[in-house]
C-alpha positions in Angstrom: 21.3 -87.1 -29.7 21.9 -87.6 -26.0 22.7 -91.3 -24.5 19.5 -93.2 -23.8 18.1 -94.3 -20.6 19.0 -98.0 -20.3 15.5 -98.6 -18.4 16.2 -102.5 -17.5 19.1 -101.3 -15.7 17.9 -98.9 -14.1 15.1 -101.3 -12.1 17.9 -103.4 -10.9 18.6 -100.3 -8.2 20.6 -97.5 -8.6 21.5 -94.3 -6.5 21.5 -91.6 -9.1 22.2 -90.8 -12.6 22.8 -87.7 -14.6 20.8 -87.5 -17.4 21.4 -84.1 -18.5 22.7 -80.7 -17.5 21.0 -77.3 -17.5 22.2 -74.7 -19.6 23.0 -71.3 -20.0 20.6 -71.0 -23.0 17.7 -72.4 -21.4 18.7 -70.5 -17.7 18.2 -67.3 -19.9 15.0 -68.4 -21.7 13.1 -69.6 -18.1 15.0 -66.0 -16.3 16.6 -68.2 -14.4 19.6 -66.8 -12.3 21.9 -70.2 -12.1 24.8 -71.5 -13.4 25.3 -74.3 -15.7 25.4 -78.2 -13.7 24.0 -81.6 -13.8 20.3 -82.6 -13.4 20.2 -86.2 -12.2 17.5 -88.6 -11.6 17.6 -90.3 -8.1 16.1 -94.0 -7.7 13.0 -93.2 -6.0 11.9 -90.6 -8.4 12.6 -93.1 -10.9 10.1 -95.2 -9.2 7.5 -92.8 -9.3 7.6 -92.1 -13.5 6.1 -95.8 -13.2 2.4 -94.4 -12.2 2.2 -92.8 -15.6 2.7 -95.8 -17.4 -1.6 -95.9 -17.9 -0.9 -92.7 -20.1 1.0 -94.5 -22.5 -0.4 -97.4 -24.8 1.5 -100.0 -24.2 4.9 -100.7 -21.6 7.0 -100.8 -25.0 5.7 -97.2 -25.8 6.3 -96.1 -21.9 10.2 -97.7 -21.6 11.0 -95.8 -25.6 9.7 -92.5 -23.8 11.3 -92.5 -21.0 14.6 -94.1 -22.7 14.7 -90.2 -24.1 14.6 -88.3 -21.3 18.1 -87.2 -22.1 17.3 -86.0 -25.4 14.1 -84.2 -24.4 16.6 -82.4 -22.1 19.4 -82.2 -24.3 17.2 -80.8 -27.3 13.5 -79.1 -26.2 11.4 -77.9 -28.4 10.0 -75.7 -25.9 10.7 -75.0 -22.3 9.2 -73.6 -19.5 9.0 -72.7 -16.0 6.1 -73.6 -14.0 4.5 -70.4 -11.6 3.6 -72.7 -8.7 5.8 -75.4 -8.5 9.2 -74.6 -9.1 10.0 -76.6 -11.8 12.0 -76.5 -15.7 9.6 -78.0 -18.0 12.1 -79.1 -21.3 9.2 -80.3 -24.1 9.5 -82.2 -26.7 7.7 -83.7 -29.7 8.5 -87.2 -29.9 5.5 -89.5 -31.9 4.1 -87.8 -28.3 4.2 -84.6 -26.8 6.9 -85.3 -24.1 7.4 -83.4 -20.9 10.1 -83.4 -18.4 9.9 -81.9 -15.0 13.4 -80.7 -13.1 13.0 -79.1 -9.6 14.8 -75.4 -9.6 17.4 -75.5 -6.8 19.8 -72.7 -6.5 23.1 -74.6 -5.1 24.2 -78.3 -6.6 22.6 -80.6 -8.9 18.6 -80.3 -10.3 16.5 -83.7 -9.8 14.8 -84.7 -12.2 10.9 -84.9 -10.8 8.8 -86.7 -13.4 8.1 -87.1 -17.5 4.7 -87.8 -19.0 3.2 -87.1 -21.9 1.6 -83.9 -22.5 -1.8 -83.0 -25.0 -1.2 -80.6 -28.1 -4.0 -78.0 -25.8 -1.6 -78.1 -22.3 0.9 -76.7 -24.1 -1.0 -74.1 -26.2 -2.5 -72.9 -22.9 1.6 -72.9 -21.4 2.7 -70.6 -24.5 -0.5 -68.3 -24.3 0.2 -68.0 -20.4 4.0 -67.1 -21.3 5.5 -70.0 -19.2 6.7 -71.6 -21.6 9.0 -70.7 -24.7 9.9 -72.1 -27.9 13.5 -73.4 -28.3 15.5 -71.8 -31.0 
């Protein structure tokens, strides 16, 4: 399992962080022509996670998700690449259906966009529309 996020830290301020890398195994699941590197989180996107706090029940159940962002990269169930806007998806069942959106760039690092939880029917309709692909 992957380091977690230390969350508490991270609101004192912070540049960025790596919080995972992108493989070559998930590269060739998504068809995606890239080589291995990091995928960090910058502050500000950091601060914009916050606004999906009201999907979660409670701020303890928000702060254990997000702590696991490196594990929902580190080990997806599923992942998948979004048609419209260029983004991995890495998905994982936690005691919620996690997602975690990186932004595709071809040269340097990935940023991480945003996490959230995701409904049992989103990702039904991901697999049925092939963009997204269970992890073996």
């Amino acid at each position: 399992m992957a380091d977690k996020l230390d969350v508490k830290s991270l609101k004192k301020g912070f540049i960025n962080i790596k919080i995972g890398m992108l493989t070559k195994e998930i590269a060739d699941i998504i068809k995606l022509d890239r080589d291995e590197c990091d995928i960090v989180l910058w502050e500000d996107r950091f601060k914009y996670i916050e606004k999906h706090k009201e999907n979660f029940e409670s701020e303890e159940s928000f702060i254990k998700h997000i702590e696991l962002i490196p594990d929902i990269i580190e080990n997806p169930d599923y992942v998948g690449r979004h048609p419209k806007d260029n983004s991995i998806q890495y998905i994982k069942q936690l005691d919620k259906l996690m997602i975690v959106a990186v932004r595709i760039k071809y040269k340097g690092k990935l940023c991480f966009r945003t996490a959230y939880p995701l409904t049992e029917k989103q990702l039904k309709d991901y697999i049925e529309s092939n963009t997204a692909w269970k992890v073996k």
